[in-house]
Chimera marker file (.cmm) of the C-alpha trace (Angstrom):
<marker_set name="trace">
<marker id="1" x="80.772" y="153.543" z="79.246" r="1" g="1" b="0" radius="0.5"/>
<marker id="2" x="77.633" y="152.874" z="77.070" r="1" g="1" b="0" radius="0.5"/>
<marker id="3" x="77.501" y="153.621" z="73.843" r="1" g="1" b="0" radius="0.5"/>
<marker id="4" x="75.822" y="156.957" z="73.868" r="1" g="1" b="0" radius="0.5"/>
<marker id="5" x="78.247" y="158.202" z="76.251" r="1" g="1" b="0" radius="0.5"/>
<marker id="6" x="81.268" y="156.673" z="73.665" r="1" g="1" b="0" radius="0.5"/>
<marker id="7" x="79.867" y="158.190" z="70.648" r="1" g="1" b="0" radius="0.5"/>
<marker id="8" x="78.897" y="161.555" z="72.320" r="1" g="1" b="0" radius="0.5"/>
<marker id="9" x="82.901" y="161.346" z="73.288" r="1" g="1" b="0" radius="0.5"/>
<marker id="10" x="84.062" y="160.866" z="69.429" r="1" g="1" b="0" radius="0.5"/>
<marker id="11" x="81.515" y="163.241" z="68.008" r="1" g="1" b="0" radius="0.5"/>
<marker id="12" x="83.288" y="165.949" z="70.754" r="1" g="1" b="0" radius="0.5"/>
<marker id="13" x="86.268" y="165.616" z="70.038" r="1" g="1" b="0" radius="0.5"/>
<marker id="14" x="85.847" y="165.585" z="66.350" r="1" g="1" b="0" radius="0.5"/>
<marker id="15" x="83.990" y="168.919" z="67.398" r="1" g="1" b="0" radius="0.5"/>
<marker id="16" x="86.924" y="170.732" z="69.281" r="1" g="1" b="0" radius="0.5"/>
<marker id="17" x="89.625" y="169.249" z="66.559" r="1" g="1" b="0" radius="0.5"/>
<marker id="18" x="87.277" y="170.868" z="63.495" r="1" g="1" b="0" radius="0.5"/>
<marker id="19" x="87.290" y="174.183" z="65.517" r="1" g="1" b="0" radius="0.5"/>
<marker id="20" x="90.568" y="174.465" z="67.102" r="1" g="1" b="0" radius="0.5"/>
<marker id="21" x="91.489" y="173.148" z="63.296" r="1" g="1" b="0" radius="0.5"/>
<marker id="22" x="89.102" y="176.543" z="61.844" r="1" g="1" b="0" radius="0.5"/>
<marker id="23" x="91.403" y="178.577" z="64.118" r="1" g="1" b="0" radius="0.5"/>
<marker id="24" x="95.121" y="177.207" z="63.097" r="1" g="1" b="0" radius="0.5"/>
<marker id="25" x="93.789" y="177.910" z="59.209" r="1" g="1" b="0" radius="0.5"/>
<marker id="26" x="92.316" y="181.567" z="59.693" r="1" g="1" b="0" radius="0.5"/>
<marker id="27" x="95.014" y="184.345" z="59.467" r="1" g="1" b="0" radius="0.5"/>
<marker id="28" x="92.499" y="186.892" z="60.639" r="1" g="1" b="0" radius="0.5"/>
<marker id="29" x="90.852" y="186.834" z="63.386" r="1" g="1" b="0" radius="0.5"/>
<marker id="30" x="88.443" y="188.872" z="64.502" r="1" g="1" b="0" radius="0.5"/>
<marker id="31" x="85.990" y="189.144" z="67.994" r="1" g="1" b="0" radius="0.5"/>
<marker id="32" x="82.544" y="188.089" z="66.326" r="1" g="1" b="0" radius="0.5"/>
<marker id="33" x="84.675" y="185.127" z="64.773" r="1" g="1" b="0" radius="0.5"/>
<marker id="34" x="85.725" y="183.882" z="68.477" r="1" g="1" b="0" radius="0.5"/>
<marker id="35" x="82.592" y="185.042" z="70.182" r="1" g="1" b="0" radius="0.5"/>
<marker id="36" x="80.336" y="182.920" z="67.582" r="1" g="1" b="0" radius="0.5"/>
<marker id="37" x="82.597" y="180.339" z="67.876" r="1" g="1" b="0" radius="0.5"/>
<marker id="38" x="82.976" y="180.080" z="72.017" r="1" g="1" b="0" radius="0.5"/>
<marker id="39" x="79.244" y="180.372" z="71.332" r="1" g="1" b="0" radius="0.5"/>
<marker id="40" x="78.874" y="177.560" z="69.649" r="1" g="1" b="0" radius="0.5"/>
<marker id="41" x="80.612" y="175.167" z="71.536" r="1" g="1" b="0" radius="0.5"/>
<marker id="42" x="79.014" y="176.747" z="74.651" r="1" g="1" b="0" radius="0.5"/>
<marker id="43" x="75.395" y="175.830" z="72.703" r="1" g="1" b="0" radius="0.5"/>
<marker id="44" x="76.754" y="172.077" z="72.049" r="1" g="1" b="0" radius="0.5"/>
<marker id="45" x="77.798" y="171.225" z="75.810" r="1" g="1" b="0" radius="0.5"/>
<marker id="46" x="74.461" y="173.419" z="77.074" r="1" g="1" b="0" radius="0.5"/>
<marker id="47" x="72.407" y="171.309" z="74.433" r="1" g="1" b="0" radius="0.5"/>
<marker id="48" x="74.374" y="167.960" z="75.692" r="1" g="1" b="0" radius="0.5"/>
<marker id="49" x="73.479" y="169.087" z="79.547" r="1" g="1" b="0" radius="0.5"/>
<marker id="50" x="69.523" y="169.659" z="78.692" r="1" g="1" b="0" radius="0.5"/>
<marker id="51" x="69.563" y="166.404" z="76.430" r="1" g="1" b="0" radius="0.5"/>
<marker id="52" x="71.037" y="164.504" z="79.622" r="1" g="1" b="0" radius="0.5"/>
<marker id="53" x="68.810" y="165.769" z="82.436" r="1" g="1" b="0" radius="0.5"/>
<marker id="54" x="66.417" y="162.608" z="83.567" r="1" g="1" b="0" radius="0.5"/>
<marker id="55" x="62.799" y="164.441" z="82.617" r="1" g="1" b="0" radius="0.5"/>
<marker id="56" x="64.068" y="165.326" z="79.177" r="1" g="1" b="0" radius="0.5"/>
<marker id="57" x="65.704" y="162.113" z="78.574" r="1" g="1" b="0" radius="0.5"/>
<marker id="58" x="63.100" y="159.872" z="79.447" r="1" g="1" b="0" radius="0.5"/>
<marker id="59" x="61.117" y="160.909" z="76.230" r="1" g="1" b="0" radius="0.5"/>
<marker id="60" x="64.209" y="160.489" z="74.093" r="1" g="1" b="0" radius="0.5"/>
<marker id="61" x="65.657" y="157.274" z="75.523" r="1" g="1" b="0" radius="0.5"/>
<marker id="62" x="67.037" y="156.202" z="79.224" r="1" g="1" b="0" radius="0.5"/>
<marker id="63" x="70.185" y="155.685" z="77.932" r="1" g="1" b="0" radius="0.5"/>
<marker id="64" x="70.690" y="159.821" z="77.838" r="1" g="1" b="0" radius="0.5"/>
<marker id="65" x="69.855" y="160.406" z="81.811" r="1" g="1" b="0" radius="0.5"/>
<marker id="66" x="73.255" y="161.582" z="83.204" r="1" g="1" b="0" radius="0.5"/>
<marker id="67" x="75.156" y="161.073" z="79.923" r="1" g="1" b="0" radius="0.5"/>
<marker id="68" x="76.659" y="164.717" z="79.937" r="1" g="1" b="0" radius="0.5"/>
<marker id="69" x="77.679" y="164.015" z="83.731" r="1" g="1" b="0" radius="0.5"/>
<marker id="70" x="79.168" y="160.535" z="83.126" r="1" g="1" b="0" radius="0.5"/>
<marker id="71" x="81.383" y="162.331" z="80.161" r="1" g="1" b="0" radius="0.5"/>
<marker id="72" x="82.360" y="164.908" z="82.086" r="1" g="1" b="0" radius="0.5"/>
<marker id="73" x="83.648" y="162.725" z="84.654" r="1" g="1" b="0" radius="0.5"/>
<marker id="74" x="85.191" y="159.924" z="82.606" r="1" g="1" b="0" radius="0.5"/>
<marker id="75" x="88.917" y="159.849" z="82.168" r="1" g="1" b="0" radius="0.5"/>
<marker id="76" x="88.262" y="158.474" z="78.889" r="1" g="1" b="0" radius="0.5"/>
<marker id="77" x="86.938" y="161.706" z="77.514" r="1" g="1" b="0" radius="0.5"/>
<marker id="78" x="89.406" y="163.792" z="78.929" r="1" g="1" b="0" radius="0.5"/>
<marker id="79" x="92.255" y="161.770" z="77.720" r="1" g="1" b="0" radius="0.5"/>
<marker id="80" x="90.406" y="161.209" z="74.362" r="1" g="1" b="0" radius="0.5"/>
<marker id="81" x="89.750" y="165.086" z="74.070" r="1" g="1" b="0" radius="0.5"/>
<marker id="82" x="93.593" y="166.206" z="74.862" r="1" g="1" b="0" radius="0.5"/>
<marker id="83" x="94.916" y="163.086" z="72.473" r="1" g="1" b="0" radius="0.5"/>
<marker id="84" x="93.017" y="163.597" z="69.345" r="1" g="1" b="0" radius="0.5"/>
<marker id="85" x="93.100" y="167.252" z="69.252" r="1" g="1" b="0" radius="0.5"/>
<marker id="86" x="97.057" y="167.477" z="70.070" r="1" g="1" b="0" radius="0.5"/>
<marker id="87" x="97.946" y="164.432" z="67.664" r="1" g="1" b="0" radius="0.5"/>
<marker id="88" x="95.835" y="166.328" z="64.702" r="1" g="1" b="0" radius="0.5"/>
<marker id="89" x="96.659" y="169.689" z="65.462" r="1" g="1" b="0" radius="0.5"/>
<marker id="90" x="100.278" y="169.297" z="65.271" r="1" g="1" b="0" radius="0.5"/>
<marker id="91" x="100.850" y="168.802" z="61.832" r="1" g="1" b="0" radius="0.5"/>
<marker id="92" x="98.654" y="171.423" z="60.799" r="1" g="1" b="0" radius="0.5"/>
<marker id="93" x="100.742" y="174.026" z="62.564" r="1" g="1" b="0" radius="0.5"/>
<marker id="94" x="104.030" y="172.309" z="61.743" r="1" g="1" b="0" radius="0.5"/>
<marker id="95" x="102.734" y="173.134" z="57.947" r="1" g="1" b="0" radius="0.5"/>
<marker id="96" x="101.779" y="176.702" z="58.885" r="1" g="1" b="0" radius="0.5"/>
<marker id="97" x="104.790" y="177.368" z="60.308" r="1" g="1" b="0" radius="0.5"/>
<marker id="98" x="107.140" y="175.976" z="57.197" r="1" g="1" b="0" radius="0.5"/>
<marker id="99" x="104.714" y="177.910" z="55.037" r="1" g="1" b="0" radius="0.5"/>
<marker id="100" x="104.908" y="181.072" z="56.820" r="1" g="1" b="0" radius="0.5"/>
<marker id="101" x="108.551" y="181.215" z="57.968" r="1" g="1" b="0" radius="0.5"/>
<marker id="102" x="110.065" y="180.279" z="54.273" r="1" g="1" b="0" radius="0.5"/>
<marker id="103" x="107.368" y="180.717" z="51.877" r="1" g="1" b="0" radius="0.5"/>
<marker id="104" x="105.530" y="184.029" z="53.390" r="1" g="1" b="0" radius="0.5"/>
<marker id="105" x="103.399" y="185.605" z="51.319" r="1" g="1" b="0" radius="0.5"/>
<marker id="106" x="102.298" y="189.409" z="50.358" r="1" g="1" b="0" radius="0.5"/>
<marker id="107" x="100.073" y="189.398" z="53.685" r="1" g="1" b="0" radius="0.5"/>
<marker id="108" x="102.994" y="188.350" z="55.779" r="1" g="1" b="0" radius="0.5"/>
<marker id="109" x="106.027" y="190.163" z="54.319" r="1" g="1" b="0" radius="0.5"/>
<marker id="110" x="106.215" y="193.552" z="56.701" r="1" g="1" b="0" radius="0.5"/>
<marker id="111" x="107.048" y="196.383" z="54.183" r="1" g="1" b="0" radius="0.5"/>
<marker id="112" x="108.930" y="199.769" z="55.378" r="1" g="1" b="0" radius="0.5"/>
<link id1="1" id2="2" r="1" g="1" b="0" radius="0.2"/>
<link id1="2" id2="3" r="1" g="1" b="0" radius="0.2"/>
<link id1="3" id2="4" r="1" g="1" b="0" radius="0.2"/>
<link id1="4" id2="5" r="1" g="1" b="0" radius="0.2"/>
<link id1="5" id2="6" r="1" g="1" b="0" radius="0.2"/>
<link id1="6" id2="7" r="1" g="1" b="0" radius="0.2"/>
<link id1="7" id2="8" r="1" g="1" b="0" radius="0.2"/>
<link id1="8" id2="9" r="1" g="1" b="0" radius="0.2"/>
<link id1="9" id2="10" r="1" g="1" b="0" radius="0.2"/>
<link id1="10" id2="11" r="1" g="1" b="0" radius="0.2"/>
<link id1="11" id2="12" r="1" g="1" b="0" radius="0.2"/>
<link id1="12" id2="13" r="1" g="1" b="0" radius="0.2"/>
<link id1="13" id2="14" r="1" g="1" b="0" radius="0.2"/>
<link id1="14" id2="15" r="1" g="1" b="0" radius="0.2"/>
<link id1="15" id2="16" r="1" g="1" b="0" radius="0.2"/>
<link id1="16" id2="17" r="1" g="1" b="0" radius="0.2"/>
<link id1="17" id2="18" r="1" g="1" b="0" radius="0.2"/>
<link id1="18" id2="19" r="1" g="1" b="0" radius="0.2"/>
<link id1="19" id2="20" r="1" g="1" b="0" radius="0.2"/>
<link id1="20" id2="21" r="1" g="1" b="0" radius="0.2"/>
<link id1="21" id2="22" r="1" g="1" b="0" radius="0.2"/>
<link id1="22" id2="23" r="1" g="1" b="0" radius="0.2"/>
<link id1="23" id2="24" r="1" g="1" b="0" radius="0.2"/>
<link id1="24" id2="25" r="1" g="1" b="0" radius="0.2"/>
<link id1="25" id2="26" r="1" g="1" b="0" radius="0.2"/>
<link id1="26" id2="27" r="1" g="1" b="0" radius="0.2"/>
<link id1="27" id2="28" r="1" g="1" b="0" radius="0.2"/>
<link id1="28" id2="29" r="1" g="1" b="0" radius="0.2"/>
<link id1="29" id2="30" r="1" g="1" b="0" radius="0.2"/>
<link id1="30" id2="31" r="1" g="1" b="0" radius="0.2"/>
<link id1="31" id2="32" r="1" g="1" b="0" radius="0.2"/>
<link id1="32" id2="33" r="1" g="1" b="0" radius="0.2"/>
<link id1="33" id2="34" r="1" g="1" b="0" radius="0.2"/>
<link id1="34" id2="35" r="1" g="1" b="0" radius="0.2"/>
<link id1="35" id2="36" r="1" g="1" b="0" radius="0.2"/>
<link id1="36" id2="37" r="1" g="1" b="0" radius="0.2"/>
<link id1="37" id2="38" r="1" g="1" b="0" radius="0.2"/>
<link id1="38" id2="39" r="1" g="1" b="0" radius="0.2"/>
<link id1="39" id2="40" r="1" g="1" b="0" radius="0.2"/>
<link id1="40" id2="41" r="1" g="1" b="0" radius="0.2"/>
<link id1="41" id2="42" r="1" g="1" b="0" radius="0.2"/>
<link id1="42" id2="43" r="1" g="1" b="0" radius="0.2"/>
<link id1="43" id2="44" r="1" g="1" b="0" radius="0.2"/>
<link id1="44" id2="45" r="1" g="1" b="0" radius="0.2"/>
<link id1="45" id2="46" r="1" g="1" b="0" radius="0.2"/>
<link id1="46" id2="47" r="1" g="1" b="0" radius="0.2"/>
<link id1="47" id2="48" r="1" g="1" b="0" radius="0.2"/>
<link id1="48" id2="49" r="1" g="1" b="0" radius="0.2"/>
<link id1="49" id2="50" r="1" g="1" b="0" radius="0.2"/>
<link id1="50" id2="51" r="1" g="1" b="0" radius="0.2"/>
<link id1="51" id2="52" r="1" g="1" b="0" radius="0.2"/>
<link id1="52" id2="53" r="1" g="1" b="0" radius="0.2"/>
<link id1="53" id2="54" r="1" g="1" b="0" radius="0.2"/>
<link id1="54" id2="55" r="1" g="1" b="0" radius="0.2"/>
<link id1="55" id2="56" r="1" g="1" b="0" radius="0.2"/>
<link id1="56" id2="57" r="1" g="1" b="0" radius="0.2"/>
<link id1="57" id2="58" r="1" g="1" b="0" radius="0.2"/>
<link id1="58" id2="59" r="1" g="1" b="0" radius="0.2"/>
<link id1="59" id2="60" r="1" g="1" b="0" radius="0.2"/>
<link id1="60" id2="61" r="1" g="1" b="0" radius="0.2"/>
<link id1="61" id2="62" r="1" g="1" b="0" radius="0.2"/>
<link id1="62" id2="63" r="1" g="1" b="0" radius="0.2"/>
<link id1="63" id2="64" r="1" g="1" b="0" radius="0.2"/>
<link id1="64" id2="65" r="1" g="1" b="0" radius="0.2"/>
<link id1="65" id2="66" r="1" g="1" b="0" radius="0.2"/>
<link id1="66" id2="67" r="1" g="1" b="0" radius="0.2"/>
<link id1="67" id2="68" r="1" g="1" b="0" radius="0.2"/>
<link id1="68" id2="69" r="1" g="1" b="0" radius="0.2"/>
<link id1="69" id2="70" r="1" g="1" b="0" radius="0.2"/>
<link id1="70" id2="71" r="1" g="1" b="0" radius="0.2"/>
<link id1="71" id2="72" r="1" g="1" b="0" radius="0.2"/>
<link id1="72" id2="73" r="1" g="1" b="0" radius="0.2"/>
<link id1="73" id2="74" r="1" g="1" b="0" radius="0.2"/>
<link id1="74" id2="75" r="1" g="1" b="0" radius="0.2"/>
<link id1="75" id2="76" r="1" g="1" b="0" radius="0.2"/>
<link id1="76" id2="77" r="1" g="1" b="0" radius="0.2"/>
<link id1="77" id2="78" r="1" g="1" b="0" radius="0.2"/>
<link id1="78" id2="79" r="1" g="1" b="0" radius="0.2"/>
<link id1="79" id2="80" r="1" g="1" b="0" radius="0.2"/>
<link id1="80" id2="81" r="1" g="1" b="0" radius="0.2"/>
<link id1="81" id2="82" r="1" g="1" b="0" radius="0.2"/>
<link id1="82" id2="83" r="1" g="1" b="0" radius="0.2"/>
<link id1="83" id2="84" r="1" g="1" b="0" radius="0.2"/>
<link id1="84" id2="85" r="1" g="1" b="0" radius="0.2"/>
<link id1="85" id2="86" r="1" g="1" b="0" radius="0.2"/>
<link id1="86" id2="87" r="1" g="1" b="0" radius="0.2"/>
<link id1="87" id2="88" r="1" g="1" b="0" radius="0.2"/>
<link id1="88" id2="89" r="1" g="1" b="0" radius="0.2"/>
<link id1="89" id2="90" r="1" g="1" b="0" radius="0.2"/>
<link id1="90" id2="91" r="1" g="1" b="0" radius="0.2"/>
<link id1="91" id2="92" r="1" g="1" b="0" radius="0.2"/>
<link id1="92" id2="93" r="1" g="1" b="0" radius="0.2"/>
<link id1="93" id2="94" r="1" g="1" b="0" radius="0.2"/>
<link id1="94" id2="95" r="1" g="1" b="0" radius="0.2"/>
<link id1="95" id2="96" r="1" g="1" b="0" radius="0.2"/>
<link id1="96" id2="97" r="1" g="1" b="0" radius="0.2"/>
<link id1="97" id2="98" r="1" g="1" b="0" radius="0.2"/>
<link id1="98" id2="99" r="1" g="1" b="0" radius="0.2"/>
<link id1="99" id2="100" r="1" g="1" b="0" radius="0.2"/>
<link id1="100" id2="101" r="1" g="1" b="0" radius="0.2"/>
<link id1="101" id2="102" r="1" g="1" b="0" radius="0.2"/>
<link id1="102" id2="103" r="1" g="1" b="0" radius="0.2"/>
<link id1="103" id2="104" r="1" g="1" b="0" radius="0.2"/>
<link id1="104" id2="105" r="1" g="1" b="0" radius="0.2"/>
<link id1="105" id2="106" r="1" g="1" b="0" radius="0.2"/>
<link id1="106" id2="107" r="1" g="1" b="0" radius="0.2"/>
<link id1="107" id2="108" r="1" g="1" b="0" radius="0.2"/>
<link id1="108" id2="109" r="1" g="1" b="0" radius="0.2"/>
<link id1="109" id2="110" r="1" g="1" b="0" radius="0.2"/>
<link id1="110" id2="111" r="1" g="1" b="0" radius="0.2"/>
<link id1="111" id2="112" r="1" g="1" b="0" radius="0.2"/>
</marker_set>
């Protein structure tokens, strides 16, 4: 892997962790929230896939032809992608859940 490829892998998984990260802190969700979000990470691999493409890329730099395709099919990123979002994920929802099971709040509490 070259380094565009290697640092377009760490900038998307910082990406994914940051939003699945948005979505373990938000009580309430709501559609536009996930459809603006879905959009946006539909807009970053679309904009990754144009960037890549050998007649765009050759005004930018040869070292973007095929980058979005040699992510895509790297181990690397897949492993890197599943890794970094578990490993920071997980104590973000252990929190929430400690938080919400023994110290709820007015939001939480179910009144009859």
């Amino acid at each position: 892997l070259n380094h565009w490829v290697l640092s377009t892998i760490i900038f998307t998984c910082v990406l994914i962790v940051g939003t699945v990260k948005l979505f373990v802190v938000v009580n309430n969700w709501n559609i536009i929230m996930i459809l603006v979000t879905i959009f946006s990470l539909f807009l970053y691999f679309f904009t990754l896939f144009i960037l890549s493409l050998p007649s765009i890329s050759f005004y930018l730099g040869d070292e973007l032809s095929f980058m979005f395709h040699k992510m895509m099919h790297s181990r690397t990123f897949w492993f890197c992608l599943f890794t970094a979002t578990t490993l920071s994920i997980i104590p973000n929802l252990i929190e929430k859940i400690i938080i919400d099971l023994c110290f709820p709040d007015e939001n939480h509490i179910v009144e009859n």
